[in-house]
mmCIF file as gemmi writes it, N, C-alpha and C atoms, coordinates in Angstrom:
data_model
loop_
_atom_site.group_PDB
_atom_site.id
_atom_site.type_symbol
_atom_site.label_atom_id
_atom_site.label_alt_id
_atom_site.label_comp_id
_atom_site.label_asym_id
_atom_site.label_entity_id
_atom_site.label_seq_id
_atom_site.pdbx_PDB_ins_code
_atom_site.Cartn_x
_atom_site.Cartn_y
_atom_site.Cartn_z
_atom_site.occupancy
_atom_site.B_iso_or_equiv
_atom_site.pdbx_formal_charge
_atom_site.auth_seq_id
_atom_site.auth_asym_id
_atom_site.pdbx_PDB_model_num
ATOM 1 N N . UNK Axp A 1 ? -38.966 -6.706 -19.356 1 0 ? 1 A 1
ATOM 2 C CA . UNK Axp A 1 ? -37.84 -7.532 -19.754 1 0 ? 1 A 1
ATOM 3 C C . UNK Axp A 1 ? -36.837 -7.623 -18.599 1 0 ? 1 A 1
ATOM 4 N N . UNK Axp A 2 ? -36.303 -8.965 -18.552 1 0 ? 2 A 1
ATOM 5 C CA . UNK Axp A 2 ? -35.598 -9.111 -17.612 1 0 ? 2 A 1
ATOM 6 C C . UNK Axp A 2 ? -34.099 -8.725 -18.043 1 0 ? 2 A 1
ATOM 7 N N . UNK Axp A 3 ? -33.293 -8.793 -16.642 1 0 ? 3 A 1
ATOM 8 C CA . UNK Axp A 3 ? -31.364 -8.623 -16.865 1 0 ? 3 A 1
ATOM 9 C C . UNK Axp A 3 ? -30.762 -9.917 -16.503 1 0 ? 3 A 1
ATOM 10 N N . UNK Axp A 4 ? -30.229 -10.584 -17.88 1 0 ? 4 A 1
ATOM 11 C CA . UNK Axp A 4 ? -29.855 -11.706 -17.971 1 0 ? 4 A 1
ATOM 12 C C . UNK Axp A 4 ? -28.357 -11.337 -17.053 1 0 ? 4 A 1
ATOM 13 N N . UNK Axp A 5 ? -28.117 -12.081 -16.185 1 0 ? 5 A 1
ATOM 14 C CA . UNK Axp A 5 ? -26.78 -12.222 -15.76 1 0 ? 5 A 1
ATOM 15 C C . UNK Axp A 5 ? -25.934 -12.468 -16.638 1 0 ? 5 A 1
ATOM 16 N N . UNK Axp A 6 ? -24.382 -12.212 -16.707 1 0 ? 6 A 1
ATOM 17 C CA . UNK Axp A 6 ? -23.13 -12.392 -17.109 1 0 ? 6 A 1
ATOM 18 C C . UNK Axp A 6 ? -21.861 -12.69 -16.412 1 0 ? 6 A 1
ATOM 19 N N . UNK Axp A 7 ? -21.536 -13.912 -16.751 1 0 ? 7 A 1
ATOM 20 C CA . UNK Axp A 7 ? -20.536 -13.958 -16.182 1 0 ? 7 A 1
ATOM 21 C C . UNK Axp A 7 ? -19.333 -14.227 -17.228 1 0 ? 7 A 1
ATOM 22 N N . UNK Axp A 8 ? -17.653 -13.624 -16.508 1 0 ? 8 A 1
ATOM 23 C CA . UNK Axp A 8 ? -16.553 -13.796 -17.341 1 0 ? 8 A 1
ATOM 24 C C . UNK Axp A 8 ? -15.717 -14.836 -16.575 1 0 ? 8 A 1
ATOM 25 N N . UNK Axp A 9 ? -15.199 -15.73 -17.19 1 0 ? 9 A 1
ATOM 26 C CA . UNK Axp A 9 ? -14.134 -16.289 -17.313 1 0 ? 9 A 1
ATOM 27 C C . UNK Axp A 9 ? -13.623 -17.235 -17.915 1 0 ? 9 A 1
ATOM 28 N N . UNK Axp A 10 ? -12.463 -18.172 -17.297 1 0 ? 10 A 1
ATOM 29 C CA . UNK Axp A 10 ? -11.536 -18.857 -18.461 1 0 ? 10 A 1
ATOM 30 C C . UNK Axp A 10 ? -11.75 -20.452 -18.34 1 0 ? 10 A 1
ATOM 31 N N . UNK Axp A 11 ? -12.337 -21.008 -19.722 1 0 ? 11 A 1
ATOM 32 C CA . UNK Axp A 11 ? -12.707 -22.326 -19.673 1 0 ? 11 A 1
ATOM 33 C C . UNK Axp A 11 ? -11.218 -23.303 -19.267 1 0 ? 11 A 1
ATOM 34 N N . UNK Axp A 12 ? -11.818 -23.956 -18.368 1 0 ? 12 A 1
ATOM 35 C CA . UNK Axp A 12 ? -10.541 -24.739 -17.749 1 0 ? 12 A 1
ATOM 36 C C . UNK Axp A 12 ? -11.293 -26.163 -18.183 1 0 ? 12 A 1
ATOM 37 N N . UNK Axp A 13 ? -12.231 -26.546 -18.401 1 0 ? 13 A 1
ATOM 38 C CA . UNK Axp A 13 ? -12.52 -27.948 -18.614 1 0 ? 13 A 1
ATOM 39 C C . UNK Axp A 13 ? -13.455 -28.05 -19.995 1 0 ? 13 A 1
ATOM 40 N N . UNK Axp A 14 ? -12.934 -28.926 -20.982 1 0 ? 14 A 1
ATOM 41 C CA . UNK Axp A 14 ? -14.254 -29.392 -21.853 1 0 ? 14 A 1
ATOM 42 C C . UNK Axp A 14 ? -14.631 -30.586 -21.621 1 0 ? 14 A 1
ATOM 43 N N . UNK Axp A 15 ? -16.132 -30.082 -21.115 1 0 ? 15 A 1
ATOM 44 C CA . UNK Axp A 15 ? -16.821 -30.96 -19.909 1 0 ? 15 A 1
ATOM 45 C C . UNK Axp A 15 ? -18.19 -32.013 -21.052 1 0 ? 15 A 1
ATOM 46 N N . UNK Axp A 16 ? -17.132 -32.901 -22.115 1 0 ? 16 A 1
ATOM 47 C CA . UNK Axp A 16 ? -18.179 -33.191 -23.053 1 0 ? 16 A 1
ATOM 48 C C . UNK Axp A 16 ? -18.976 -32.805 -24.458 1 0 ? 16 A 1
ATOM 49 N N . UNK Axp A 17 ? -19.6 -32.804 -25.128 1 0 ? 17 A 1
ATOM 50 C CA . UNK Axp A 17 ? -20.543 -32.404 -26.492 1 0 ? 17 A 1
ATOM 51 C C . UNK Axp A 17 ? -21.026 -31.107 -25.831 1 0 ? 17 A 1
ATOM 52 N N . UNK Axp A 18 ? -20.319 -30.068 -26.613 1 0 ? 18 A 1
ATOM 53 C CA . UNK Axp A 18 ? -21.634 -28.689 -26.598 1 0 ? 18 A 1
ATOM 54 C C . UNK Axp A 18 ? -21.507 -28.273 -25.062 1 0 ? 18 A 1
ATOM 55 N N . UNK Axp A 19 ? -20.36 -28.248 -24.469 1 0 ? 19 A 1
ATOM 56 C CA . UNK Axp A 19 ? -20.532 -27.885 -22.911 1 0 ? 19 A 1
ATOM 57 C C . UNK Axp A 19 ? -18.762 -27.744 -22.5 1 0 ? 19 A 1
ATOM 58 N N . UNK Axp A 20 ? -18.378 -26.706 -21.799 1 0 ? 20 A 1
ATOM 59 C CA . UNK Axp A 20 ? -17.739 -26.207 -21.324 1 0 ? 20 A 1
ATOM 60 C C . UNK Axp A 20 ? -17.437 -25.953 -19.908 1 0 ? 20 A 1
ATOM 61 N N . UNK Axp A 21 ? -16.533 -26.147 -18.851 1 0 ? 21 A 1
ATOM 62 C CA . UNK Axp A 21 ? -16.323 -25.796 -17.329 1 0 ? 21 A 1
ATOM 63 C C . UNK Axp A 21 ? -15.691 -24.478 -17.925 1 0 ? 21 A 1
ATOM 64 N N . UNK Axp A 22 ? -16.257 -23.301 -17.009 1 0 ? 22 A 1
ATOM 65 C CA . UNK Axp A 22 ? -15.942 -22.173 -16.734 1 0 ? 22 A 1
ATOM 66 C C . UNK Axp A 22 ? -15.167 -21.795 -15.514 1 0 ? 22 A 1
ATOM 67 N N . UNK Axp A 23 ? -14.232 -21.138 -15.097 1 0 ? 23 A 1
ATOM 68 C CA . UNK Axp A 23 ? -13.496 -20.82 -13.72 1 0 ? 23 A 1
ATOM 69 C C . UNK Axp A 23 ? -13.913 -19.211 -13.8 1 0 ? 23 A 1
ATOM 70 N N . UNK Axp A 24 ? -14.806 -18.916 -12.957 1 0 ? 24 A 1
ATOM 71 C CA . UNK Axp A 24 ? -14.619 -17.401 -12.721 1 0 ? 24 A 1
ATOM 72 C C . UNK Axp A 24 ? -14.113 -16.782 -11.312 1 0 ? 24 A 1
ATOM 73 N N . UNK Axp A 25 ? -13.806 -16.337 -11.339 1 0 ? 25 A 1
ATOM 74 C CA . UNK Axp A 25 ? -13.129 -15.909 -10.333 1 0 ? 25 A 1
ATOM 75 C C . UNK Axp A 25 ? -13.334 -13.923 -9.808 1 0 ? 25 A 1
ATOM 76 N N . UNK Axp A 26 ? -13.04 -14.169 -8.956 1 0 ? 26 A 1
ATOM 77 C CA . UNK Axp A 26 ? -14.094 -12.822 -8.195 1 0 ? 26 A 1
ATOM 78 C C . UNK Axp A 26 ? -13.238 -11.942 -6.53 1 0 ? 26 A 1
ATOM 79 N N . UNK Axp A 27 ? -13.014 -10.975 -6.294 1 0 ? 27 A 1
ATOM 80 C CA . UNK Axp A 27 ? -12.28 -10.457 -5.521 1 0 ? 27 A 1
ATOM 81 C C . UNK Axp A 27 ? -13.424 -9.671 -4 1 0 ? 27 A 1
ATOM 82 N N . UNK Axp A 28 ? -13.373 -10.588 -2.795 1 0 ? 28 A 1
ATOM 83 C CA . UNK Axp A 28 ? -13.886 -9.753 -2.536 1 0 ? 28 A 1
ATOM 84 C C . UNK Axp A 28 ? -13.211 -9.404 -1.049 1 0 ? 28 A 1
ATOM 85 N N . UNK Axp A 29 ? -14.011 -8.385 -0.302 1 0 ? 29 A 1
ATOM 86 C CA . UNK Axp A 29 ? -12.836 -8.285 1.17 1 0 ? 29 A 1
ATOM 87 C C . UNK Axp A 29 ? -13.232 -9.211 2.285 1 0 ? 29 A 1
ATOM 88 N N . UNK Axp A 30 ? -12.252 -9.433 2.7 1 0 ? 30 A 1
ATOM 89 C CA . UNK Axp A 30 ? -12.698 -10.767 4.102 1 0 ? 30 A 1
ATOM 90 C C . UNK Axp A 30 ? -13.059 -10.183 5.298 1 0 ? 30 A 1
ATOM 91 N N . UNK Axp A 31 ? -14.036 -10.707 5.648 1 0 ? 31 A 1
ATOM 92 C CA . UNK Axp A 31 ? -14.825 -9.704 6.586 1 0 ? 31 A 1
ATOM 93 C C . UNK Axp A 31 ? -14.046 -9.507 7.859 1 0 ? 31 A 1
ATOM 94 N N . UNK Axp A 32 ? -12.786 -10.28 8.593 1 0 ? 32 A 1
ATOM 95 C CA . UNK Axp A 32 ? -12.326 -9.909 9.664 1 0 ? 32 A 1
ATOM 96 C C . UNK Axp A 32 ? -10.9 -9.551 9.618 1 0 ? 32 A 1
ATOM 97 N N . UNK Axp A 33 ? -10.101 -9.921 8.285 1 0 ? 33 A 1
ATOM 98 C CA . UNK Axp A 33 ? -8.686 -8.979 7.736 1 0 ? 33 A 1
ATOM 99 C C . UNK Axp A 33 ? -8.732 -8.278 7.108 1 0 ? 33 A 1
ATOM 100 N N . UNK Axp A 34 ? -9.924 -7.984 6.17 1 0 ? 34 A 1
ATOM 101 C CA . UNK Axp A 34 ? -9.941 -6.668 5.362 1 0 ? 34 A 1
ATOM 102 C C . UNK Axp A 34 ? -9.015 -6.619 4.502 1 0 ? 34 A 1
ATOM 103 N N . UNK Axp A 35 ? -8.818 -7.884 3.819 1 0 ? 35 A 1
ATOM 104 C CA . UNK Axp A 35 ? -7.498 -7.929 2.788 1 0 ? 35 A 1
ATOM 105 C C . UNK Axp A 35 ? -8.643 -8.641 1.532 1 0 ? 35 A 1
ATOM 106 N N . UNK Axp A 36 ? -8.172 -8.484 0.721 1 0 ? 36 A 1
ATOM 107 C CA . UNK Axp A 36 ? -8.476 -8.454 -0.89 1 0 ? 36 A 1
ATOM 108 C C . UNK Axp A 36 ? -8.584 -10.049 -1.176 1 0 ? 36 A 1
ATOM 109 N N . UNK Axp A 37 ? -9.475 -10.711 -1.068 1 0 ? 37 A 1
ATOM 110 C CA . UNK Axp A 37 ? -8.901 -12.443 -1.058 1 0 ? 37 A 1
ATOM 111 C C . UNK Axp A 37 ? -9.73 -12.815 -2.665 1 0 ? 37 A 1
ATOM 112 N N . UNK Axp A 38 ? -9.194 -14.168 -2.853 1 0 ? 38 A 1
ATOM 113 C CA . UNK Axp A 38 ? -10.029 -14.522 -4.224 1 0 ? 38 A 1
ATOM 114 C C . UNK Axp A 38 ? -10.993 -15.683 -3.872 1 0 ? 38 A 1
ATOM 115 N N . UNK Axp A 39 ? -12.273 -15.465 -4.868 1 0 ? 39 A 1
ATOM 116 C CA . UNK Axp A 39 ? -13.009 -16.558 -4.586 1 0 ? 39 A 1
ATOM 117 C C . UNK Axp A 39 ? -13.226 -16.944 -6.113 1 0 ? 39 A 1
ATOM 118 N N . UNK Axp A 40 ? -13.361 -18.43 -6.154 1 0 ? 40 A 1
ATOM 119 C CA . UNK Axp A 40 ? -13.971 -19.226 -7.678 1 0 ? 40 A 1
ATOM 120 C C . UNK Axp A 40 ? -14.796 -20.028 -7.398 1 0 ? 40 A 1
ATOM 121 N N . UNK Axp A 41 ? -15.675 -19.896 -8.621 1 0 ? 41 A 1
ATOM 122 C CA . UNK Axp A 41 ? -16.513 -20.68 -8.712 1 0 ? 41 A 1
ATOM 123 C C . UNK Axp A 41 ? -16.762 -21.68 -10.281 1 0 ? 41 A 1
ATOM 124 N N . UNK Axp A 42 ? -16.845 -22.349 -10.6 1 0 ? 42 A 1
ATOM 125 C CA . UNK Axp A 42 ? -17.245 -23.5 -11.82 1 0 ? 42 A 1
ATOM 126 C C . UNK Axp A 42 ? -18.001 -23.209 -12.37 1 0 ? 42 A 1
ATOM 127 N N . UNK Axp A 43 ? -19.059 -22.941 -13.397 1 0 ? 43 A 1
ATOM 128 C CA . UNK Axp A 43 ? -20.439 -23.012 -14.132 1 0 ? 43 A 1
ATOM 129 C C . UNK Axp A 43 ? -20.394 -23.725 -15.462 1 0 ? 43 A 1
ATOM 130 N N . UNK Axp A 44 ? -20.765 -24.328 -15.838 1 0 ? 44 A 1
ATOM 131 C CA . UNK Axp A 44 ? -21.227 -25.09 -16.767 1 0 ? 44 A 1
ATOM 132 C C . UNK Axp A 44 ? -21.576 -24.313 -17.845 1 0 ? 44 A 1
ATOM 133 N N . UNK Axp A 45 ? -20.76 -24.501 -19.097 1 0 ? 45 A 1
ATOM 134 C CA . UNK Axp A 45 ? -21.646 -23.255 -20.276 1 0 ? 45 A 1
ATOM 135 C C . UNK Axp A 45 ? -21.978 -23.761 -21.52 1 0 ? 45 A 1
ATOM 136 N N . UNK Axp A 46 ? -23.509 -23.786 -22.046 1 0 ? 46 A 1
ATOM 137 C CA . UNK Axp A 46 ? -23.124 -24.625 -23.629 1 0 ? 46 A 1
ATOM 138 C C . UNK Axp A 46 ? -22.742 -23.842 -24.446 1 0 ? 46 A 1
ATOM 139 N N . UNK Axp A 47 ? -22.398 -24.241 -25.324 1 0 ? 47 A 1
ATOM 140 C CA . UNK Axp A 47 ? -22.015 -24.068 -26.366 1 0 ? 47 A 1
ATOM 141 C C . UNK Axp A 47 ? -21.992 -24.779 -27.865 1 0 ? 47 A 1
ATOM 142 N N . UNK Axp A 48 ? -22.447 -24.451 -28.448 1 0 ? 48 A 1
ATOM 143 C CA . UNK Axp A 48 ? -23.772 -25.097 -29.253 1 0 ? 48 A 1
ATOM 144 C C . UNK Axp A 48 ? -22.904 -25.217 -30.497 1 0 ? 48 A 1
ATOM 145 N N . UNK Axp A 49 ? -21.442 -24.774 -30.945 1 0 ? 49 A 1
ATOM 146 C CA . UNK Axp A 49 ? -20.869 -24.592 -32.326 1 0 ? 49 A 1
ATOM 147 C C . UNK Axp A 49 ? -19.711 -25.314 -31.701 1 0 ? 49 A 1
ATOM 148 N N . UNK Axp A 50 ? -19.419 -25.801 -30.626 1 0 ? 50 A 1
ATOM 149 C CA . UNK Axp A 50 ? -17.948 -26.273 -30.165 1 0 ? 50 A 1
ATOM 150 C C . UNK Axp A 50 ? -16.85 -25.205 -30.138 1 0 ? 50 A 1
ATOM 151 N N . UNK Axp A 51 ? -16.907 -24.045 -29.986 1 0 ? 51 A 1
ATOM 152 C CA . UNK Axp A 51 ? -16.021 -23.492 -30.305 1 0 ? 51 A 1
ATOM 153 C C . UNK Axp A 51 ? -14.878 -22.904 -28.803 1 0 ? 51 A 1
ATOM 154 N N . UNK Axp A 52 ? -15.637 -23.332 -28.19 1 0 ? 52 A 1
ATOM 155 C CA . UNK Axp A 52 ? -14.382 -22.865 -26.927 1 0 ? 52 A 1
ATOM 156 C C . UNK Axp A 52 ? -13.362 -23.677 -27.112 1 0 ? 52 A 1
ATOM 157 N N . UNK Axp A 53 ? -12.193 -23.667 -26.554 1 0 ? 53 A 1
ATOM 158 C CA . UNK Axp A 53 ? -10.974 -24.045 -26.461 1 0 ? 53 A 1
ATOM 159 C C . UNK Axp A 53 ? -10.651 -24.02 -24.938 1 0 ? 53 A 1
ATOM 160 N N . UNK Axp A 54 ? -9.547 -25.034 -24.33 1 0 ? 54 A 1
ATOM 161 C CA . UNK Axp A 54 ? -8.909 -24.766 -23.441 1 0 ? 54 A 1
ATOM 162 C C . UNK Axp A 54 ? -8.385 -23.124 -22.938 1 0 ? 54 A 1
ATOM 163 N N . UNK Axp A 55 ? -8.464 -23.093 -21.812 1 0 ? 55 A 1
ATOM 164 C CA . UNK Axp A 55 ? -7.898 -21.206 -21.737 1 0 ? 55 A 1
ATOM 165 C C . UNK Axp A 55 ? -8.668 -20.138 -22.368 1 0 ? 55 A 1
ATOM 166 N N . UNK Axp A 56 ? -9.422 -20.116 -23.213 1 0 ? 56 A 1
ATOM 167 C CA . UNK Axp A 56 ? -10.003 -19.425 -23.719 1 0 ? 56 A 1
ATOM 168 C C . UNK Axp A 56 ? -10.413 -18.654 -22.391 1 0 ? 56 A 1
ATOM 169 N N . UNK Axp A 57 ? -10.524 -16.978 -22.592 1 0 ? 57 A 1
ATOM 170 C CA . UNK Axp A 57 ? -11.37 -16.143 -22.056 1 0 ? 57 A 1
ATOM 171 C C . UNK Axp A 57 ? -12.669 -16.039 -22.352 1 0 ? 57 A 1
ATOM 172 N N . UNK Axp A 58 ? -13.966 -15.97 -21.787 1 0 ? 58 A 1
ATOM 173 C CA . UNK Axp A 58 ? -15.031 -16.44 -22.556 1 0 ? 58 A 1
ATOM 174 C C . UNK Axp A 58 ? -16.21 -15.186 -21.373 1 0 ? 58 A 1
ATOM 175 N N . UNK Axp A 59 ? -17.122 -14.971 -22.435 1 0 ? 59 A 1
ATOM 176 C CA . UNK Axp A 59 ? -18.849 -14.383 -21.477 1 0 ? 59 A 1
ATOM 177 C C . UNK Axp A 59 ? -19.617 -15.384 -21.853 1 0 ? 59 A 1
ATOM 178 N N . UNK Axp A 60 ? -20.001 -15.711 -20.657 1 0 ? 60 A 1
ATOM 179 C CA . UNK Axp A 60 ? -21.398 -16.126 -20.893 1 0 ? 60 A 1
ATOM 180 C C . UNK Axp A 60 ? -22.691 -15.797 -20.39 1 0 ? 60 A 1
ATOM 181 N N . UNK Axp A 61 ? -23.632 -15.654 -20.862 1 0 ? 61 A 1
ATOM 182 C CA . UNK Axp A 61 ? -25.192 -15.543 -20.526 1 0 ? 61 A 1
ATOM 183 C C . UNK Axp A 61 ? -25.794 -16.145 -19.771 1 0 ? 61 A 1
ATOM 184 N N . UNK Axp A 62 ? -26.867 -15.685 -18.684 1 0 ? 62 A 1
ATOM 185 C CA . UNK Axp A 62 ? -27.88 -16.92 -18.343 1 0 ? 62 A 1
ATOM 186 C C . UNK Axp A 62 ? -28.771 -17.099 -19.096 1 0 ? 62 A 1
ATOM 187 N N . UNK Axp A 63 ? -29.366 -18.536 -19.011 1 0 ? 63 A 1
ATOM 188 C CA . UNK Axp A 63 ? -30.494 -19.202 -19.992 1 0 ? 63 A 1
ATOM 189 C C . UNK Axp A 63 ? -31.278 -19.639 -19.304 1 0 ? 63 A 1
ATOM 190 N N . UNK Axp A 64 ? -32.304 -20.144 -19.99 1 0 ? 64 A 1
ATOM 191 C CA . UNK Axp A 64 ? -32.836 -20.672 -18.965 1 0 ? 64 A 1
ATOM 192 C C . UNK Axp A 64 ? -32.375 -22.475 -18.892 1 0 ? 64 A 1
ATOM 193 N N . UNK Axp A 65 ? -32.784 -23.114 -17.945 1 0 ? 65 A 1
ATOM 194 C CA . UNK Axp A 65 ? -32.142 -24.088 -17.311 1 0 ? 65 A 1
ATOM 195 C C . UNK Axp A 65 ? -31.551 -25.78 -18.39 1 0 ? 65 A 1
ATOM 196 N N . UNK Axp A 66 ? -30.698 -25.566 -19.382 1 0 ? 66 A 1
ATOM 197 C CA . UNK Axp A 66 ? -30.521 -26.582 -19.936 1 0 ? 66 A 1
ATOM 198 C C . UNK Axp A 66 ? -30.401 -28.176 -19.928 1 0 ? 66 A 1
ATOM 199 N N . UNK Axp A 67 ? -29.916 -28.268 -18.689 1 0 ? 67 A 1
ATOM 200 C CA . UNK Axp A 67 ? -29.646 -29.776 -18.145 1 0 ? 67 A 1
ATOM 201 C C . UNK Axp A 67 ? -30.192 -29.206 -16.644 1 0 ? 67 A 1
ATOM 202 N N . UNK Axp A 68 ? -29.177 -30.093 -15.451 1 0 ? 68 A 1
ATOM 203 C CA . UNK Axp A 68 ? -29.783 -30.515 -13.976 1 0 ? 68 A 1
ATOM 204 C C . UNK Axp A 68 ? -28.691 -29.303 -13.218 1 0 ? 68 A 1
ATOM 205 N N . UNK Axp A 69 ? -27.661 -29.136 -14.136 1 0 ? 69 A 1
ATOM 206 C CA . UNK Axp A 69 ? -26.517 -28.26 -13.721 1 0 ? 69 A 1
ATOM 207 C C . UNK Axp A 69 ? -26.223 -26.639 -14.568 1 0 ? 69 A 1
ATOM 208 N N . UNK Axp A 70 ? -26.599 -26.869 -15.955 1 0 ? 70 A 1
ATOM 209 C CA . UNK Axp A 70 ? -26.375 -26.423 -16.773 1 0 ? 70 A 1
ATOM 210 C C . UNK Axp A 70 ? -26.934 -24.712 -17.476 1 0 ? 70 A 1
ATOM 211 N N . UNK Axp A 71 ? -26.888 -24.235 -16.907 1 0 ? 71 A 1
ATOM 212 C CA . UNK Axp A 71 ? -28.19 -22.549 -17.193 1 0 ? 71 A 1
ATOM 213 C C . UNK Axp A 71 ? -27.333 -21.782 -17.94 1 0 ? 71 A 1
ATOM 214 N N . UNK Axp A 72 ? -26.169 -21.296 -18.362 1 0 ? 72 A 1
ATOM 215 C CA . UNK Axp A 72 ? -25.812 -20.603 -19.06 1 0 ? 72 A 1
ATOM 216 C C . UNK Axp A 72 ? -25.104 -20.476 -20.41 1 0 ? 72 A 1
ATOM 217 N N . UNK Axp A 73 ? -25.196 -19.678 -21.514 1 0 ? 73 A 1
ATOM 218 C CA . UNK Axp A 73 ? -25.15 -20.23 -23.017 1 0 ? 73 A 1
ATOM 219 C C . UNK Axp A 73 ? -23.405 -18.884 -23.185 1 0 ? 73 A 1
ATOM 220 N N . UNK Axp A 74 ? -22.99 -19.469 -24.141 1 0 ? 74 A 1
ATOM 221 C CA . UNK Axp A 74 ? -22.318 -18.831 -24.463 1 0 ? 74 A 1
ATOM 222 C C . UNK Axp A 74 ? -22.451 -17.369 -25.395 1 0 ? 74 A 1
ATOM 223 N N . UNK Axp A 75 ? -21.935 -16.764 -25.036 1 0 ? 75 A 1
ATOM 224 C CA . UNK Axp A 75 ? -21.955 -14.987 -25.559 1 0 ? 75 A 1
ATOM 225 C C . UNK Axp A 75 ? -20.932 -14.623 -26.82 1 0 ? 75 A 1
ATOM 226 N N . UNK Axp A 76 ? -19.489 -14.36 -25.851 1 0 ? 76 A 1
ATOM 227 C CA . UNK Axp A 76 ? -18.424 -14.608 -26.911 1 0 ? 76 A 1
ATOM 228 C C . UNK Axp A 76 ? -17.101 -15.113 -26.101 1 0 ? 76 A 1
ATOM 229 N N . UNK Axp A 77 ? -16.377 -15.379 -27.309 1 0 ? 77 A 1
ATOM 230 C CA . UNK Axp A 77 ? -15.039 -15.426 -27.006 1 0 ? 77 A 1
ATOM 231 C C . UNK Axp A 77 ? -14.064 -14.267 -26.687 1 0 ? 77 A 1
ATOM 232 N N . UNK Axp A 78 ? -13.548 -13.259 -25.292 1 0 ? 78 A 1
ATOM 233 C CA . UNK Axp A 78 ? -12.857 -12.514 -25.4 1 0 ? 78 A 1
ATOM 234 C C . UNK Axp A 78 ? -11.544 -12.765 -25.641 1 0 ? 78 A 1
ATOM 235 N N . UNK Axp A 79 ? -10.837 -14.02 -25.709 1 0 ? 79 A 1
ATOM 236 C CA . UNK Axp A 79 ? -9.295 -13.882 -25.964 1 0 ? 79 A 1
ATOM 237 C C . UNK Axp A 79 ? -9.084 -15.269 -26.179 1 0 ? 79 A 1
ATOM 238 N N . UNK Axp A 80 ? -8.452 -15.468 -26.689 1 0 ? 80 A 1
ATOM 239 C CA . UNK Axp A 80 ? -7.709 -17.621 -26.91 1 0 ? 80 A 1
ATOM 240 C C . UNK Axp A 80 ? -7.334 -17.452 -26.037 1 0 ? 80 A 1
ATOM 241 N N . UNK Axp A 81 ? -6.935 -19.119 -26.025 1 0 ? 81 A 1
ATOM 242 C CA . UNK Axp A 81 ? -6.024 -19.394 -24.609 1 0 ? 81 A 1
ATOM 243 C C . UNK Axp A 81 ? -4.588 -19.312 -25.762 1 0 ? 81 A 1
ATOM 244 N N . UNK Axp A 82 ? -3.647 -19.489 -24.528 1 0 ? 82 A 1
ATOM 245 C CA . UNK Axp A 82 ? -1.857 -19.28 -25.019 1 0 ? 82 A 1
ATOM 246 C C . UNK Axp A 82 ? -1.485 -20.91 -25.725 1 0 ? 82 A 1
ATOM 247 N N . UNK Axp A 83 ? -2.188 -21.994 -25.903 1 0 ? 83 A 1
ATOM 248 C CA . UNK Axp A 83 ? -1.295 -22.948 -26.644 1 0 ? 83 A 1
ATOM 249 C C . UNK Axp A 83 ? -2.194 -23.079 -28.132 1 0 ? 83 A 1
């Protein structure tokens, strides 16, 4: 059995029916200041009940490949967003 990847973060776009933009975001050190910098990235997540929201904190799973962009399913909701 395989180890499905996970990733966390906060839906910034509803990108359509059953699909979600994810912002995750990730800390790592810069290889020639050695200071703490941030990196993001986008992923595409379905979601099959509609239930994300703007801001929402969210996990999601990898799947296997849903659309041309699309590989990962939703897990849970860790927190609403604030409106």
């Amino acid at each position: 059995m395989t180890h499905k990847r996970e990733i966390q973060g906060v839906v910034v776009k509803i990108s359509g029916d059953k699909t979600a933009s994810v912002l995750v975001t990730r800390q790592v050190i810069h290889p020639r200041y050695h200071k703490m910098v941030k990196r993001f990235k986008k992923y595409l997540v379905h979601d099959e009940r509609n239930e994300m929201k703007l801001g929402d904190k969210v996990i999601a799973v990898e799947c296997r490949p849903l659309s041309k962009t699309k590989s990962f399913r939703l897990k849970t909701i860790v927190a609403t967003g604030a409106k």
